[in-house]
C-alpha positions in Angstrom: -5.9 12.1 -1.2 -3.1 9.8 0.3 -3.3 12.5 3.4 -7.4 12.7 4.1 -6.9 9.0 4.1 -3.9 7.5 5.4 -2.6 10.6 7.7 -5.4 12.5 8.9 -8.0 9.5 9.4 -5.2 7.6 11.3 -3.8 10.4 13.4 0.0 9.5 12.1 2.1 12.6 13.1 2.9 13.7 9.9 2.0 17.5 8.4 0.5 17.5 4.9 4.1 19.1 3.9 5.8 15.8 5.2 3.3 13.8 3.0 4.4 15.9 0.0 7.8 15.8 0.6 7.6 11.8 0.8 6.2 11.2 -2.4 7.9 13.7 -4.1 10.8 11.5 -3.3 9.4 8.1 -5.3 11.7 6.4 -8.3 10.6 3.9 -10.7 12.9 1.2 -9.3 14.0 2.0 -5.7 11.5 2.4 -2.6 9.5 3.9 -1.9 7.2 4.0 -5.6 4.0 5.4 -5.9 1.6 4.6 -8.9 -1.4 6.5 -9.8 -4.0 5.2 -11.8 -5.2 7.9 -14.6 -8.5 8.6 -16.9 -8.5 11.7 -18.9 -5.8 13.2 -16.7 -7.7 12.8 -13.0 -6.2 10.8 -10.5 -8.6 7.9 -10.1 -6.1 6.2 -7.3 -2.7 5.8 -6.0 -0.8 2.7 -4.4 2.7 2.8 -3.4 5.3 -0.1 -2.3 7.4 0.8 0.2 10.3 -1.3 1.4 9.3 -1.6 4.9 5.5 -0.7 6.4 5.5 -2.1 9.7 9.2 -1.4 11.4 8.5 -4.2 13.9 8.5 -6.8 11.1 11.7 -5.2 9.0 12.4 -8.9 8.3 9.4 -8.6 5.2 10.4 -6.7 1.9 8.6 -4.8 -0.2 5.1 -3.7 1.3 2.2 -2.5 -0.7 1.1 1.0 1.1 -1.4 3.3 0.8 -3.9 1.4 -1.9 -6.6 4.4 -2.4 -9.6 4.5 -5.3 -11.2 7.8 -4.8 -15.1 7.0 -4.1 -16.9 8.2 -7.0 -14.4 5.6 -8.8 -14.6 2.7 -6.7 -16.4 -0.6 -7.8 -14.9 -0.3 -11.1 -11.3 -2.8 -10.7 -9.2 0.1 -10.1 -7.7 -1.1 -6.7 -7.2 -4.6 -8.5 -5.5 -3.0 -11.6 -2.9 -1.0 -9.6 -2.1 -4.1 -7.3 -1.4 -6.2 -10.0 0.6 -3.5 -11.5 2.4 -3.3 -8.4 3.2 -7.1 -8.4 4.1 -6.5 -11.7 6.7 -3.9 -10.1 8.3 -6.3 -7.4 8.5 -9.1 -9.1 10.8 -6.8 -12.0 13.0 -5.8 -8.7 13.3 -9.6 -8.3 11.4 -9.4 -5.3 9.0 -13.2 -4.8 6.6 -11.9 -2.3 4.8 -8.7 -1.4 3.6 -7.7 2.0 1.1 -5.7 3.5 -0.5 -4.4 6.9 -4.5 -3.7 7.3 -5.9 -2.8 10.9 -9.3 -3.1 9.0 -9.4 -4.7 6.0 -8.6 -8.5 6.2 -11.4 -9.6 4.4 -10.8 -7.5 1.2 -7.2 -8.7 0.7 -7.9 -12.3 1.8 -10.7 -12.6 -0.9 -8.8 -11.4 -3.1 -5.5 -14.0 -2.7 -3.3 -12.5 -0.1 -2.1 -15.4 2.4 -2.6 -14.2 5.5 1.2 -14.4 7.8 0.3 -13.2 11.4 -1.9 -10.5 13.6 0.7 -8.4 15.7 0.4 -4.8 17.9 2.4 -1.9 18.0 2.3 1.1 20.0 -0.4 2.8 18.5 -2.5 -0.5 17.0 -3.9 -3.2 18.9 -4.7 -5.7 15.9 -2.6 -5.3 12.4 -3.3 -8.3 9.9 0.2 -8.6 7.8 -1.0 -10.5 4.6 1.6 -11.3 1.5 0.9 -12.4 -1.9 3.8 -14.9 -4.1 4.9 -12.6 -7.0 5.0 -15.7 -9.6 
C-alpha cells in the first residue's frame, strides 16, 4: 500500500524490497514508527513519523509520513484517528510539534488545524507546503 502510493506514484528511486526493508525497521519509541489502523485483522491505513521528511529542512523534528486510508475505507475518520494517535506518539517522546510536507494536499491538513510554516523546492519538487501542528 505505502509503495502503490508513496513510491511508485511519486517516482522515488526506491524498489519495493527497499520499502520493506524500511518498515520492517520501525520501533515503538525511536524513528522512524509506522502505525496501522486495524478492523477485523485488514489493514484499513498506515501513518508513520519519521524524524526528518524533507532533508533540506533537518532543522524540524519529527514528521508525520506516509498518511494512507485505503479507498474503500476512506470518509470514515480513519486518517483523523491515526493522526491524532500519532500526536499522541510525539508528544510521549516529549516532542511539542509535529511536521509535515504535502506537494498536493494543503487544504486537507490546513482544515484540519495544521499551521502552515513555509512553501520550499527541492530537486525533484517545485512547490512542497511544510505544515506543523503544537502537540499540547
Amino acid at each position: 500500500m505505502i509503495y502503490k502510493e508513496f513510491v511508485v506514484k511519486t517516482g522515488r528511486g526506491m524498489n519495493f524490497e527497499d520499502v520493506v526493508k524500511h518498515f520492517s525497521n520501525t520501533r515503538d519509541n525511536t524513528f522512524p514508527i509506522t502505525l496501522v489502523a486495524l478492523e477485523y485483522g485488514e489493514c484499513l491505513g498506515t501513518v508513520s513519523i519519521f524524524e526528518n521528511d524533507l532533508k533540506i529542512r533537518d532543522m524540524y523534528k519529527p514528521w508525520l509520513a506516509s498518511l494512507n486510508t485505503k479507498p474503500e475505507f476512506r470518509s470514515r475518520g480513519i486518517g483523523q484517528e491515526l493522526v491524532a494517535k500519532t500526536i499522541d506518539v510525539v508528544k510521549e517522546l516529549g516532542f511539542n510539534e509535529l511536521y509535515l510536507r504535502t506537494e498536493d494536499t494543503s487544504d486537507y491538513y490546513r482544515n484540519r488545524g495544521w499551521t502552515y510554516v513555509e512553501t520550499v523546492s527541492d530537486d525533484k519538487y517545485e512547490k512542497i507546503d511544510v505544515f506543523k501542528m503544537k502537540c499540547i
